[in-house]
N, C-alpha and C positions, 0 to 999 in steps of 0.2 A: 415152455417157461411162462407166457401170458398168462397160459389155462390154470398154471399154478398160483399163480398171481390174483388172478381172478377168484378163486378160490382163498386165500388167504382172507378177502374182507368177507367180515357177514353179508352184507347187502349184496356184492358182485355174484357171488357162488350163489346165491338163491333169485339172480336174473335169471342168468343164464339158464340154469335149471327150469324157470319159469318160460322161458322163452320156447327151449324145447320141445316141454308140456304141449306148451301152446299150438305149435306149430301142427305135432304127432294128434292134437287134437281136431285140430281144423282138415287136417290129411285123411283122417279117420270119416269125418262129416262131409269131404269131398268124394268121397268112396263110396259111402252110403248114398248118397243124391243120385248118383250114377247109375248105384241099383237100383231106385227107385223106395229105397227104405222109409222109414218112419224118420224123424230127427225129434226128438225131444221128449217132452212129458205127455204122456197118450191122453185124450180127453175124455174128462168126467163123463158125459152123457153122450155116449154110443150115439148112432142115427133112431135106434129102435124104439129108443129111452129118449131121447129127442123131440118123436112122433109123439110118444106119450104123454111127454110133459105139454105139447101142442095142446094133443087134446084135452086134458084136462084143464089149462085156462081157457079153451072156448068152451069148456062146458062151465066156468063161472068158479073152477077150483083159486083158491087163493096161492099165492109163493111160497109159502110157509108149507103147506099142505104137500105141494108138487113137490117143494126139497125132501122134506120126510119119508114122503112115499119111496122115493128114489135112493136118498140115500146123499144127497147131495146138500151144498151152502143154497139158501138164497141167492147167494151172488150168482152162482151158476146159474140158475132159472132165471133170473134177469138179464142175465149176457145174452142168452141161448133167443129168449124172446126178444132180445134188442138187437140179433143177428137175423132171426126169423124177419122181423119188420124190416131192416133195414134192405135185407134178400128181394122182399116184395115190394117194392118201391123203383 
């Protein structure tokens, strides 16, 4: 009877449903850690392409240039070199 109840209002039937989701979601991401899986969105610049884009700002390449080359945002090339410094420190 609740369940049905629950289901009568717009909002109720679409927690519940949400909560569910939610749940089978987070069950799904404690399964996978376990394995030792990936979780999420895989990163733009590999280790390979990482080393590359190193080297080409110690050889004097601009952000603009390393993104291009790669394939990638600016933004990426400035995270990547604000994780490389902050690594080395």
């Amino acid at each position: 009877m609740r369940f049905w109840l629950a289901y009568s209002y717009p909002s109720g039937g679409r927690f519940l449903l949400t909560c569910r989701g939610r749940e089978r979601r987070a069950a799904a991401r404690k399964v996978r850690r376990a394995r030792g899986q990936h979780i999420g969105r895989p990163k733009a610049l590999d280790k390979s392409k990482a080393g590359l884009a190193r080297r080409m700002h110690s050889n004097g390449e601009s952000a603009s240039t390393i993104a291009d080359t790669l394939g990638v945002s600016r933004a990426t090339v400035y995270r990547m070199l604000a994780e490389q410094s902050d690594g080395a420190n």
